[in-house]
C-alpha positions as CSV (number, residue, x, y, z in Angstrom):
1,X,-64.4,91.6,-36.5
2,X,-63.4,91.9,-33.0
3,X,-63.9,89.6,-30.3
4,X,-63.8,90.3,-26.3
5,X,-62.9,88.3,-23.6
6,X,-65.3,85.6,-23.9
7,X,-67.4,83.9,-21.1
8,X,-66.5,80.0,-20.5
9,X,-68.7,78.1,-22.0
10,X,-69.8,74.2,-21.7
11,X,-68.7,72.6,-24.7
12,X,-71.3,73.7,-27.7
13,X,-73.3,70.7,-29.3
14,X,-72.4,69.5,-32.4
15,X,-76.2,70.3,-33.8
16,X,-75.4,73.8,-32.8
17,X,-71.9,74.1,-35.3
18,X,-74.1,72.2,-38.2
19,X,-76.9,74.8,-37.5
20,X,-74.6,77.9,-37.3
21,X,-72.3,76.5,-40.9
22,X,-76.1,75.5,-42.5
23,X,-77.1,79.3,-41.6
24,X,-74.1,80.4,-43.3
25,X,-74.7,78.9,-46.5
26,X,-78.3,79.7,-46.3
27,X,-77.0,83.5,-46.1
28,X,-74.3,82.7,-48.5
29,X,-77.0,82.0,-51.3
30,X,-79.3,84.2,-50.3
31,X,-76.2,86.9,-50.7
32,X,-75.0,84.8,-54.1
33,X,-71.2,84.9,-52.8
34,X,-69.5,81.4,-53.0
35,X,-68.0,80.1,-50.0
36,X,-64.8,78.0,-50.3
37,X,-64.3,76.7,-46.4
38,X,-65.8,77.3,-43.7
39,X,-64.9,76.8,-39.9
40,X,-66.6,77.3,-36.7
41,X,-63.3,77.2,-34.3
42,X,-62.2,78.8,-31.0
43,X,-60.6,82.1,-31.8
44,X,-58.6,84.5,-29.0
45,X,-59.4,88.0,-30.6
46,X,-62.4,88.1,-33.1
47,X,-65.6,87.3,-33.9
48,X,-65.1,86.0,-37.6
49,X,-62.3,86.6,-40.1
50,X,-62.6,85.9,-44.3
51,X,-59.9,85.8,-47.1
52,X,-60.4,87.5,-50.2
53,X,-60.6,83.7,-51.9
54,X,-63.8,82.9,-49.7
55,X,-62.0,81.1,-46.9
56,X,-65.1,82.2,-43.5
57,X,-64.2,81.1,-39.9
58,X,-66.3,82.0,-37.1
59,X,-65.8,81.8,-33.4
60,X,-67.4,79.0,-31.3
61,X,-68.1,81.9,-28.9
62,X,-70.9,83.2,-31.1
63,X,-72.7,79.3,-30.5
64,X,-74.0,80.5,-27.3
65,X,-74.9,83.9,-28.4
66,X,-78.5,85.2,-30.0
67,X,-78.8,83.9,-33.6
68,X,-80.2,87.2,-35.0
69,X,-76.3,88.1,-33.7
70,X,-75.6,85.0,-35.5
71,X,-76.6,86.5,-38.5
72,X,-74.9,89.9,-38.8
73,X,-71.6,88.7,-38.2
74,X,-72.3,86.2,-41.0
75,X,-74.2,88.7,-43.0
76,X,-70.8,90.9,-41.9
77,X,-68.2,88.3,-43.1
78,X,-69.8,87.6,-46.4
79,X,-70.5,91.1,-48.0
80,X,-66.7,91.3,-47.3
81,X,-66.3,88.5,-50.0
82,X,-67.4,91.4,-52.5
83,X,-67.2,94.9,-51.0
84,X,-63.5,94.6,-48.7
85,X,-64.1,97.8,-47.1
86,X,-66.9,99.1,-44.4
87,X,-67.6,102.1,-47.0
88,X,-70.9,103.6,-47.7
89,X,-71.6,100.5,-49.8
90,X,-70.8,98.2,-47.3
91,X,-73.2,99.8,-44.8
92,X,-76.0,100.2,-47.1
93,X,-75.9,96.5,-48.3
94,X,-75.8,95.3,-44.8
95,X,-78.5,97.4,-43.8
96,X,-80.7,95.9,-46.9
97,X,-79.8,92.6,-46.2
98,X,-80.6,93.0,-42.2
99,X,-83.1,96.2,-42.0
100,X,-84.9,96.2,-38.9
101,X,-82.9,93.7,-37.6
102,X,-79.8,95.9,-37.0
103,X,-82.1,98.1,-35.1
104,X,-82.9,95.0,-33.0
105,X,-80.2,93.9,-32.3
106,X,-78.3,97.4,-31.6
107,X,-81.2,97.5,-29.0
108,X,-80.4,94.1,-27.8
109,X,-79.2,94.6,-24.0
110,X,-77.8,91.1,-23.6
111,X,-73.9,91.8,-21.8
112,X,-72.4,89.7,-24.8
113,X,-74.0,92.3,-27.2
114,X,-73.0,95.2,-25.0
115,X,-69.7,94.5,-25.6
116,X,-70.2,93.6,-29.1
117,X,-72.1,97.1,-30.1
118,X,-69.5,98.9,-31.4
119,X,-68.7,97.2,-34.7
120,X,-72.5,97.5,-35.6
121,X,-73.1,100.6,-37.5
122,X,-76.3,103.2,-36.4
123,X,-79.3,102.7,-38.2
């Protein structure tokens, strides 16, 4: 996933990282995909990235975002762990997993979202 230019930010809490990585393992169960590592770093041109062997990093630009946004780009990252494609099966599970809250969050007219819209697919 993409990444813009992000805003500077003060640095993020620690509580915040914990919160975001304990979300991702909440989703990771809830999805039943295994997570191998997982990393909440500073990163120039994306979002989030995965390898194929369950390796998730997500950047510490999402901390200061909305946490629903939190969650598709987590939600995002770890159906790629078993569909690697954004195919019609990809889209469908993401919308099962997040429903109305794609909706939401497309409608979402934060700036950060704005520039973020484009990777999330009509509902």
């Amino acid at each position: 996933m993409t990444a813009t230019t992000a805003q500077p930010t003060t640095a993020q809490p620690a509580t915040s990282k914990r919160a975001f990585k304990q979300r991702v393992q909440s989703w990771a169960q809830k999805l039943e995909v295994p997570v191998v590592g997982l990393a909440v770093r500073p990163m120039a041109t994306k979002w989030a990235s995965c390898s194929s062997n369950g390796h998730l990093s997500f950047s510490t630009d999402l901390l200061c975002l909305d946490p629903a946004l939190w969650d598709y780009v987590m939600v995002h990252e770890l159906l790629h762990l078993s569909v690697p494609n954004h195919g019609k099966l990809f889209k469908a599970l993401l919308r099962s997993h997040l429903g109305h809250g794609l909706r939401r969050i497309a409608s979402n007219p934060i700036p950060a979202w704005n520039r973020f819209r484009g990777m999330v697919p009509r509902p």
